[in-house]
N, C-alpha and C positions, 0 to 999 in steps of 0.2 A: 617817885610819884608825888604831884601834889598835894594840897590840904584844900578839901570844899571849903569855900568862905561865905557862902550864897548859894540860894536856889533858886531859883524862878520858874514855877511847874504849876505855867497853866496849858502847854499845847499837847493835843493829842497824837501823840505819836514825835515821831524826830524831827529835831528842829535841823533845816539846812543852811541858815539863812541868819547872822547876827551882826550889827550895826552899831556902833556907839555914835553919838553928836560928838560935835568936838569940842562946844561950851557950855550945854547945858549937861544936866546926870539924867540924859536919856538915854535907849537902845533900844533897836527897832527889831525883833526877830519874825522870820519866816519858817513854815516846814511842814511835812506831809499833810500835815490836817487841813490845807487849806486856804490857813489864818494866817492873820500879819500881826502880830502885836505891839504897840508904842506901853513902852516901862517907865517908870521914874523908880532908877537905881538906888533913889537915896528914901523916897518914902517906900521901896520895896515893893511895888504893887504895879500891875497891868493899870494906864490910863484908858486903852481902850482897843478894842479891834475890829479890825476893818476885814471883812465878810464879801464874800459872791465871787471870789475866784473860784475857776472849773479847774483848777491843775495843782501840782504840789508848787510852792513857792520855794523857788532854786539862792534868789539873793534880795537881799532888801539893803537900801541904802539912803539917809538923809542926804538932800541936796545943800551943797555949800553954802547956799549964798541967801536960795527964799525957803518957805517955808514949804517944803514938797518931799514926799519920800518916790523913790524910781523903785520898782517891783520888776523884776524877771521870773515869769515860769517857765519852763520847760513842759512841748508838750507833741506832737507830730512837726508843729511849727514853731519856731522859737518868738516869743510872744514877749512883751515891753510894753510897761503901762505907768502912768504914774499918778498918784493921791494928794490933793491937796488935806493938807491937817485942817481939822474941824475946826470951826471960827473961835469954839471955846479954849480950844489951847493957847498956853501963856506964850506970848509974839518969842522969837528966839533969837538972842543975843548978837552983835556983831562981833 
């Protein structure tokens, strides 16, 4: 069994849905509650969360290349959306 090295416990309920960037110390999680939330792994803290989904968030993923995260829920119909990050977040690396 492993060793906890980190916690990140702000979503309500189980998370399904966890995402790292590939150059900056971000992660993006999704899960039951609803919520999406963007982390900075290295100050340890939720940047922010993105609100008004009706279903549980199945997968969350940073886009390669611009600056957009892709969302899948699952729900009668399988459903696909995507977020652009907020003008305030730091532009992300090539």
């Amino acid at each position: 069994m492993g060793t906890l090295i980190d916690r990140f416990d702000e979503h309500d309920g189980p998370v399904r849905g966890v995402h790292f960037h590939k150059s900056q110390p971000l992660f993006v999680s999704g899960g039951d509650d609803y919520k999406i939330k963007v982390w900075n792994y290295k100050l340890r803290r939720c940047l922010f969360t993105l609100l008004g989904h009706l279903d549980y968030i199945r997968t969350v993923a940073f886009h390669q290349v611009i600056c957009l995260l892709s969302i899948v829920t699952l729900s009668f119909a399988h459903q696909c959306c995507s977020a652009s990050l907020p003008a305030a977040f730091p532009p992300l690396q090539q």
